[in-house]
VMD Tcl script that draws the C-alpha trace (Angstrom):
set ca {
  {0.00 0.00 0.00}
  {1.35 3.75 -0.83}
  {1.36 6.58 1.51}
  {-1.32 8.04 -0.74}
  {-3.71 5.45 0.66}
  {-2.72 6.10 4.16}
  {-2.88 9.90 3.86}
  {-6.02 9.81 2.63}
  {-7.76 7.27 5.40}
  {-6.11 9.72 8.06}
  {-7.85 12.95 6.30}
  {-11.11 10.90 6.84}
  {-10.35 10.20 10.48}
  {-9.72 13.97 11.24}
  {-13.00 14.54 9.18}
  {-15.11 12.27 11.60}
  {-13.22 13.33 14.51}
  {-14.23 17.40 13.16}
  {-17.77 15.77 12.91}
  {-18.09 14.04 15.78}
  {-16.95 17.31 17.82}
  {-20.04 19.37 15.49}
  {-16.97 21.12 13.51}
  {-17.87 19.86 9.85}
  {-20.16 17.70 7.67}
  {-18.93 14.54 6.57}
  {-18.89 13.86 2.72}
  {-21.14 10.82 1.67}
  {-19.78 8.50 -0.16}
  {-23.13 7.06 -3.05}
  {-21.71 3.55 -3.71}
  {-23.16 -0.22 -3.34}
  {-22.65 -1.28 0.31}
  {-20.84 -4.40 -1.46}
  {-17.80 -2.78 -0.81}
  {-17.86 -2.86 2.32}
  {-18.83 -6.92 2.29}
  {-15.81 -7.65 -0.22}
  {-13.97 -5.93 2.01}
  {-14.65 -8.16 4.87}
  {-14.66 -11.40 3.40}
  {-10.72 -10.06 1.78}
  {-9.66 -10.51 5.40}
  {-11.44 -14.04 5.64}
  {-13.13 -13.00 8.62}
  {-16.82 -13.02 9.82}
  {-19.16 -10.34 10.61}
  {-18.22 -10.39 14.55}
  {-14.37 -10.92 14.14}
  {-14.41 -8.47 11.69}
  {-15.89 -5.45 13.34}
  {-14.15 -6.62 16.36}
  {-10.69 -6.49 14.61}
  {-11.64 -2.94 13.36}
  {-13.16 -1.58 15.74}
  {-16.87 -1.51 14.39}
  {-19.98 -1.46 15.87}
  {-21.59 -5.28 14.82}
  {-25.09 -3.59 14.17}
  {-23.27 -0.56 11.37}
  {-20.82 -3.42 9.87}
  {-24.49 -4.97 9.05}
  {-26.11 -2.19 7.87}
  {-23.15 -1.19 5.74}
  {-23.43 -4.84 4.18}
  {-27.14 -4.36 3.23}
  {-27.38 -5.45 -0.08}
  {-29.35 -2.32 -1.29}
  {-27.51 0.96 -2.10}
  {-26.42 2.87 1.31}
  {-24.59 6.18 1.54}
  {-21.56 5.30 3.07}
  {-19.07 8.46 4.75}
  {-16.64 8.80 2.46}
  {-14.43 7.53 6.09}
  {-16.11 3.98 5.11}
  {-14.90 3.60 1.51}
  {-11.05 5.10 2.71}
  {-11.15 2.36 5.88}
  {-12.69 -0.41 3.35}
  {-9.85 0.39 0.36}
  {-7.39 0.17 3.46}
  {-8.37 -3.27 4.89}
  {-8.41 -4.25 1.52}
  {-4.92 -2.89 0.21}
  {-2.70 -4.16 4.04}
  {-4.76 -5.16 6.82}
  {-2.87 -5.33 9.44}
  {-1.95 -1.91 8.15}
  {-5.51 -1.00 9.60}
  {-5.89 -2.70 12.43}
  {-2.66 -1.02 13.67}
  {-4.67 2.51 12.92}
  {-7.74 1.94 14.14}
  {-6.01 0.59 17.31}
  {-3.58 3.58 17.89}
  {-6.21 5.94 17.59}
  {-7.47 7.92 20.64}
  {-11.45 7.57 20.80}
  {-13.32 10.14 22.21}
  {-16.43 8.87 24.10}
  {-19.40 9.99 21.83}
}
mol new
graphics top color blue
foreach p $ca { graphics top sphere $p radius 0.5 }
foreach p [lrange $ca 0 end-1] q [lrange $ca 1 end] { graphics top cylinder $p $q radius 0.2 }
display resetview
């Protein structure tokens, strides 16, 4: 994976982290929620293990797996290409990251 890939997932962590703390709007990514699925079964992992490993609530890994058309943060699609690209690239991020209770 290149450091273009990386920069980009950590520009969409400071944008939820902005949103989260009511400083910005979150772009929407308009994309089948298949990505997120492929994404998932890349790793070889179920739906439990898999948000576990990343750090994702069970209940929005299945709604982001709907087979229907979701609007998915833009966040989603940089996290998903991520997995996808170096795994344990992203589980390293997502569990270095300071989380603010909500």
């Amino acid at each position: 994976m290149d450091d273009k890939v990386f920069d980009e997932l950590m520009d969409s962590v400071d944008e939820a982290i902005g949103h989260q703390k009511g400083e910005r709007k979150l772009r929407t990514y308009y994309g089948d929620a298949n990505t997120v699925k492929r994404a998932r079964l890349s790793t070889g992992l179920n739906q439990d293990t898999f948000a576990q490993t990343f750090d994702i609530n069970p209940r929005t890994l299945q709604a982001w797996e709907r087979k229907d058309e979701e609007k998915l943060p833009g966040y989603v699609k940089s996290l998903m290409t991520l997995i996808q690209d170096d795994p344990n690239r992203a589980q390293r991020v997502v569990s270095t990251e300071e989380h603010e209770p909500a």
